[in-house]
C-alpha positions, 0 to 999 in steps of 0.5 A: 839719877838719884837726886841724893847722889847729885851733888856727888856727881856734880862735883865729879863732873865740874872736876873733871870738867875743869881738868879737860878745860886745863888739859885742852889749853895746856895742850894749845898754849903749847902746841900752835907755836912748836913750829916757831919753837923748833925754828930758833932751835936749828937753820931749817930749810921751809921743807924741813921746818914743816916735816919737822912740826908735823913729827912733833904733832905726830909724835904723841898720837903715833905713841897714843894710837898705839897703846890706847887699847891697852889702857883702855882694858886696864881702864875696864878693869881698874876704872876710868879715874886711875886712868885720868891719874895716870894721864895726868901725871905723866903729862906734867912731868913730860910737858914741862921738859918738852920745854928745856929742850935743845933741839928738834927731835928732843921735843919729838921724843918728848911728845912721843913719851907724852903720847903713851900716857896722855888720854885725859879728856877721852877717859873723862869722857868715857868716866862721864859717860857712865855716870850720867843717865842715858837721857843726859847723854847728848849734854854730858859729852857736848859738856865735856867737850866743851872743857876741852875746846874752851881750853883750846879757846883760851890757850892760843891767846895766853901762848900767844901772849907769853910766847911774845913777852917771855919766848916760847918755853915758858909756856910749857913750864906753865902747863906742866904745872896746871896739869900737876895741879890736874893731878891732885884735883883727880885724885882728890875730888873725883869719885867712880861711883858706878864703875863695875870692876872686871877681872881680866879673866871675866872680861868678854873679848871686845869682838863678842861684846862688838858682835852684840851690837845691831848696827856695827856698821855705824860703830865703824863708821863712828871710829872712822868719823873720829879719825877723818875729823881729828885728821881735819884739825890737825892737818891745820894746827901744824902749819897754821903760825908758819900760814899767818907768817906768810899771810902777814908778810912776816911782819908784826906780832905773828905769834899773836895774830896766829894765836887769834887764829888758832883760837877762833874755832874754839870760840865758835864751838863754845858758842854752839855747843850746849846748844848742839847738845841739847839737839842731840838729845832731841833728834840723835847724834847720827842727824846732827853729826851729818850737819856737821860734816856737811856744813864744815865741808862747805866752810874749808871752801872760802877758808882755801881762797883767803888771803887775810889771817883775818878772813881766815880767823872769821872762816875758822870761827864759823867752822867752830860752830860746825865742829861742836856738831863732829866729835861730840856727836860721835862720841854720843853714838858710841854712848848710845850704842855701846855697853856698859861694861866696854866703855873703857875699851871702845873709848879707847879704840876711838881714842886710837882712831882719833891719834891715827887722825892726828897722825895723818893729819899733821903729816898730811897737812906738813907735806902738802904744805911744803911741796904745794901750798898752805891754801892746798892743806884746806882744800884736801880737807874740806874733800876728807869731810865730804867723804865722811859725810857720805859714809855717815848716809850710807849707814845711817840707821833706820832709827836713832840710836836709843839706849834703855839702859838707866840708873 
């Protein structure tokens, strides 16, 4: 890249890093204590708090999966950044009602509506990627994803913080604002400078740009990673308070400890993540994704047996080392392997592959929950990743992924 045009891109980067950063902690300062929230709002019976909390996970990504390609042909078409606007925005104002409500379903529907305008991190990520020479890839997208798990890291223990002292709206009310400010810094600081716009009636339908691709099979089959990993996480993030509750006997500060917990693996792929970005630049996303898979397999084994939240918080801080290997690996491939000018649509696609993951996992890991147990949820998922992996065998190419393409 031209080192004239550094600075430029610098500051887009560390602004939209910053935003995933906000939008990653909005989203789990809020949402590992829904369940909590949702029970002082009713007299639920264990069955019905679960199914409950799963709808609420549910929601967004129901809504998400199903407009996702939509945007993201606008996003081909207008640009990534009106895009992260677009998220933004929305998010602030849904966020902070989400917190005014009444009842159960009042926050179901907020985060349905959240869902049809949220897609801050993955047009980040897809704004990024065409920024970013093809060398930097592997670093850019562990980068970006490293906002959002950082994020991830820091907002369970500030909710579980201001969840304890001021109850648990307060978080949204907090959220809703950070993204407001999301907003103004995006519109501001941000800048496309490689974007190509693309009439709609120029734009080459997604199945030829698809047919163009040597190995599709392995574009597939990165969809399919993107929703079996999603499903992974959020089959835990719904029940995970309700879990701890039952581990520590429903005594003490729950929504602290479960907060810990919570944050535990954000903790470990932060550790390992620009690390495990700059691996992948070296040997190729396809290997370090197969590492992933199989050592985050092998983790959901003690995590299913554990009858401590403490032993469970050391087990998911080690799954979070295994897990800055996932999804910003797969997202590397798709860099690697995709053009240009499809990156709004593919990202997009991914996007509602990873909100159908999102979906299933929650509902799976709510309804398992209730009718078997909470150790069952970690079981079925550590199985869902040993079947990913070797799916990712079966198709690995011959060589890794290469892209001539450069600024």
């Amino acid at each position: 890249m031209d080192s004239e045009l550094s600075p430029l891109w610098r500051k887009t980067f560390y602004s939209l890093w910053i935003g995933c950063f906000i939008t990653g902690m909005g989203f789990s300062m809020t949402m590992p204590f829904v369940s909590l929230f949702i029970n002082e709002l009713g007299n639920f019976s264990k069955f019905q708090l679960n199914f409950y909390s799963g709808l609420a996970f549910g929601a967004t990504f129901v809504s998400q999966a199903i407009v996702s390609p939509l945007w993201g042909s606008l996003a081909d078409q207008k640009g990534r950044k009106l895009m992260c606007m677009r998220a933004s925005g929305v998010m602030a104002c849904t966020i902070f009602v989400t917190g005014l409500s009444q009842s159960a379903w009042m926050i179901i529907g907020m985060r349905f509506l959240q869902g049809a305008f949220s897609g801050y991190i993955n047009n980040a990520a897809a704004l990024i990627a065409g920024e970013t020479p093809h060398s930097k890839s592997g670093w850019a997208m562990s980068a970006i994803s490293t906002a959002g798990i950082a994020g991830n890291l820091v907002g369970p223990l500030l909710g579980g913080v201001l969840s304890g002292a001021f109850g648990y709206r307060v978080p949204f009310f907090i959220t809703g604002f950070l993204m407001f400010c999301v907003f103004l810094s995006t519109t501001f600081l941000v800048k496309e400078r490689h974007f190509k716009p693309i009439k709609k009636e120029k734009m080459r339908p997604i199945r030829e740009v698809m047919a163009e691709i040597p190995n599709r099979k392995l574009i597939f089959v990165t969809f399919l990673t993107t929703l079996i990993v999603m499903a992974s996480s959020m089959s835990i993030s719904p029940i995970i308070s309700l879990y701890v509750r039952q581990l520590m006997h429903n005594h003490g500060n729950i929504a602290f400890v479960a907060g810990i917990v919570a944050a535990t693996p954000g903790l470990g792929t932060l550790i390992a993540a620009s690390k495990v970005g700059h691996t992948m630049d070296e040997i190729g996303p396809e290997k370090v994704l197969r590492i992933g898979l199989i050592t985050a397999f092998i983790l959901f084994i003690p995590m299913t047996f554990t009858h401590s939240p403490w032993s469970l918080a050391f087990w998911r801080f080690l799954l979070g080392l295994a897990n800055a290997a996932l999804m910003p690996a797969a997202q590397t491939v798709l860099t690697l392997n995709v053009p240009t000018e499809a990156f709004g649509r593919v990202f997009s696609i991914n996007q509602s592959f990873q909100a159908g993951g999102a979906v299933f996992g929650s509902l799976l890991g709510s309804i398992i929950s209730g009718l078997s147990s909470y150790p069952m949820v970690f079981a079925i998922t550590g199985l869902t990743l040993l079947i990913n992996f070797i799916l990712i065998v079966l198709v690995q190419p011959k060589k890794p992924a290469t892209n001539k393409k450069g600024y």
